[in-house]
C-alpha positions in Angstrom: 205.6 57.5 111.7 202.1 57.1 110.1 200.8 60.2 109.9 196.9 60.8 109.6 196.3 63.8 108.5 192.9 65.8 108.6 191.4 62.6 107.2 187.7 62.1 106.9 185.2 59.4 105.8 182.4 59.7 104.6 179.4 57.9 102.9 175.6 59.1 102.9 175.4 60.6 106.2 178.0 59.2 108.2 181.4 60.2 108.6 184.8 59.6 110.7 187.2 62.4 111.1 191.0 61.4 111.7 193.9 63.6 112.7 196.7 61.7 114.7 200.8 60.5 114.7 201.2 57.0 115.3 205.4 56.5 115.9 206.8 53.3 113.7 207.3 50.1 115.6 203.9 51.1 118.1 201.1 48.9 118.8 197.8 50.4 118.8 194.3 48.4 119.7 191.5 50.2 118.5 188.4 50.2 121.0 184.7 51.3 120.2 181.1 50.0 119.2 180.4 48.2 116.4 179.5 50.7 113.0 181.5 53.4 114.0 184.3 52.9 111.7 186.7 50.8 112.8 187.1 48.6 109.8 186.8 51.3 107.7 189.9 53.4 109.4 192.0 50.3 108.7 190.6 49.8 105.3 191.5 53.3 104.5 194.6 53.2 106.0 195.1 50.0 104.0 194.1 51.4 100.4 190.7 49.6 100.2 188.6 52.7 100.8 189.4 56.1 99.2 189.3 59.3 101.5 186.9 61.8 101.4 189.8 64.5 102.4 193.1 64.6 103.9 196.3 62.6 103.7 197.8 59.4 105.0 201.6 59.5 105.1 204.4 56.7 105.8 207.4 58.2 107.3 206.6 61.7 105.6 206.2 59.9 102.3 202.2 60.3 101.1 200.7 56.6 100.7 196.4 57.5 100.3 197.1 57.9 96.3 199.0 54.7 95.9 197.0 51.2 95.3 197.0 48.3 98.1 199.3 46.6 97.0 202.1 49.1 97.0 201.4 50.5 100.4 203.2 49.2 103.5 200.3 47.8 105.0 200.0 43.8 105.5 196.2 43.5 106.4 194.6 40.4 108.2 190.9 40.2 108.0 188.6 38.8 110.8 187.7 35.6 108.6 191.8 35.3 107.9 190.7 35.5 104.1 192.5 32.0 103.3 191.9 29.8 99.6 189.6 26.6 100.7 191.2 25.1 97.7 194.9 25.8 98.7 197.4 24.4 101.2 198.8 26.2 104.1 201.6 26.4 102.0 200.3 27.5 98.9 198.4 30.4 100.9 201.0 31.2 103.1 202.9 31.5 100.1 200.5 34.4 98.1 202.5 36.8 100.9 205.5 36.6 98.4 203.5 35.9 94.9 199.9 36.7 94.4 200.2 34.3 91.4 201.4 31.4 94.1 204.5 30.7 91.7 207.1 30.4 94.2 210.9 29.6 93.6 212.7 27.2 95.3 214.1 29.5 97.8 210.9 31.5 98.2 209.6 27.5 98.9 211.9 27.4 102.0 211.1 31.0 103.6 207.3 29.6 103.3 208.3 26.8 105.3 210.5 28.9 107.7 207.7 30.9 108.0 205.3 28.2 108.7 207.5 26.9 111.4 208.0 30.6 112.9 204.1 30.4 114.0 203.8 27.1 115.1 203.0 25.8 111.9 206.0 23.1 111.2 205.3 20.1 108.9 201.6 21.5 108.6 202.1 23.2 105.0 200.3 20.3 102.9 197.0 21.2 105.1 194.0 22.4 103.3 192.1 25.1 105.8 189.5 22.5 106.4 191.8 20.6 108.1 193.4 23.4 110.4 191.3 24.4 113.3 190.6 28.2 113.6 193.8 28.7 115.5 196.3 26.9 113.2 194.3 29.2 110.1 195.0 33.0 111.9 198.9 31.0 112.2 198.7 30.4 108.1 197.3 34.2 108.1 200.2 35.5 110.2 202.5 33.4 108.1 201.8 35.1 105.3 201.6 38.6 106.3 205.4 38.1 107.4 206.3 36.9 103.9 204.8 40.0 102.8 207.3 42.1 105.1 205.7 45.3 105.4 206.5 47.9 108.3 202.7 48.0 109.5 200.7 44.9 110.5 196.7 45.9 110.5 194.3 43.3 112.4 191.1 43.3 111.8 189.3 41.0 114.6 191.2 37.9 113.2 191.0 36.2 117.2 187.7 37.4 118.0 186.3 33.8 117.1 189.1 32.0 119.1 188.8 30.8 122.8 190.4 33.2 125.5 193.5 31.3 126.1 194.2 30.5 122.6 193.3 34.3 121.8 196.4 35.4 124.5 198.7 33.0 122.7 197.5 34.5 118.9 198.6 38.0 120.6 201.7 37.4 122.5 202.6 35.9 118.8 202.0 39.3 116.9 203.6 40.9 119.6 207.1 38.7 119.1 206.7 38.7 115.4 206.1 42.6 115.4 209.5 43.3 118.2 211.5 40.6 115.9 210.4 43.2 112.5 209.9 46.2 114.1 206.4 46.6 112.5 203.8 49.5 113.5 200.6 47.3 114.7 197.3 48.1 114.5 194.5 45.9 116.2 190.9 46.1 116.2 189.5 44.9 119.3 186.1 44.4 121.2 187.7 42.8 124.3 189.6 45.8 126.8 191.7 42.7 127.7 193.3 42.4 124.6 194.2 46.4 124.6 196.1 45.9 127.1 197.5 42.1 126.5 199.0 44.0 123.1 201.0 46.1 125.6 201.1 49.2 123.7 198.2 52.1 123.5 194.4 52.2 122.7 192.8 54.3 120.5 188.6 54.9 120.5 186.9 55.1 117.5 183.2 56.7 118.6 180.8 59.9 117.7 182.6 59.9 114.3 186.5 60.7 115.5 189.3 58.5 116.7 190.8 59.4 120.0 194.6 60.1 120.2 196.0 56.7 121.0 196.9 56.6 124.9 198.9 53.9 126.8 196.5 51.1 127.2 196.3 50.1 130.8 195.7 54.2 131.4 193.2 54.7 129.2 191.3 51.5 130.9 191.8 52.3 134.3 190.4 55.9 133.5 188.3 55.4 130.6 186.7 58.6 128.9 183.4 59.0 128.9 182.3 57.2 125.1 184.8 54.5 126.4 182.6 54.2 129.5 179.5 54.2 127.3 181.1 51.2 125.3 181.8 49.2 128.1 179.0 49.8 129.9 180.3 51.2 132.9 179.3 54.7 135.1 
């Protein structure tokens, strides 16, 4: 369970207040207009951003006063955050050592990992050879070498065409069944809500919604959800 607890936000004059349950192994899109704090709930929840107040717990264990690194968040940003200078390999490979000095066994789950998204006999590609497909695969690969219980998505399709965007989620979706992760999507697109088959939660008016199962929370959106997608 990742538990949010009276959480709030806060910079200048803005804030976000957060108190929800989210059950392990859930996948959650997270709907709402741009600046009110989507990015920032999953960079909070991620251990970039400190809280103003409140908790953030990980199966009752409190996680908001340990660094990134040792939280059990794997995070992957909307501009996949990959090394020009690196392989797909190499930065596939930062997943198991941020100092990219990788065993021969950790060599081979790179590769394994690589082939698990589509991605076999592509490791000696630079990013500037990958189109922007084959670079969220490299992104994906390396968030399962980092094998942590909660995957957080940050826009990483939002740049991809809609057919190749399906394909991009039906893959978290496998990847997140096969490892049981807790997934947590930021979206712009009501279509991919409910393509991630789980529940949607609106960020909007400075709080997050309760997450509700996807498909009902479209077919009967509230009233900021109507506001956001422009309908009456």
């Amino acid at each position: 369970m990742l538990t949010l607890d009276n959480v709030r936000l806060s910079y200048d004059d803005w804030h976000l207040s957060v108190d929800m349950e989210i059950p392990a192994g859930a996948r959650v899109a997270i709907l709402g207009p741009s600046g009110a704090g989507k990015s920032t709930l999953l960079a909070a929840i991620a251990g970039f951003l400190p809280l103003t107040t409140g908790r953030i717990l990980w199966q009752g264990q409190r996680i908001d006063t340990t660094p990134p690194a040792a939280r059990p968040v794997a995070t992957i940003f909307q501009d996949n955050n990959l090394f020009p200078h690196l392989t797909a390999a190499q930065n596939a490979g930062l997943g198991l050592r941020p100092n990219g000095r990788l065993s021969g066994p950790e060599g081979d789950r790179v590769k394994a990992a690589l082939a698990r998204v589509g991605l076999d006999g592509m490791g000696d590609r630079k990013p500037g050879a990958l189109s922007g497909g084959q670079q969220s695969r490299v992104a994906l690969a390396r968030a399962i070498l980092q094998d942590r219980p909660i995957l957080a998505l940050d826009e990483p399709f939002s740049a991809l065409g809609p057919a190749l965007k399906d394909e991009m989620i039906d893959l978290v979706k496998d990847l997140a069944t096969e490892r049981e992760q807790t997934v947590l999507m930021i979206t712009h697109d009501p279509g991919d809500a409910v393509r991630l088959g789980g529940s949607g939660a609106i960020v909007a008016d400075g709080t997050v919604s309760v997450p509700v199962e996807a498909e009902t929370l479209l077919s009967d959106p509230p009233p900021e959800l109507r506001a956001y997608l422009g309908e009456r």
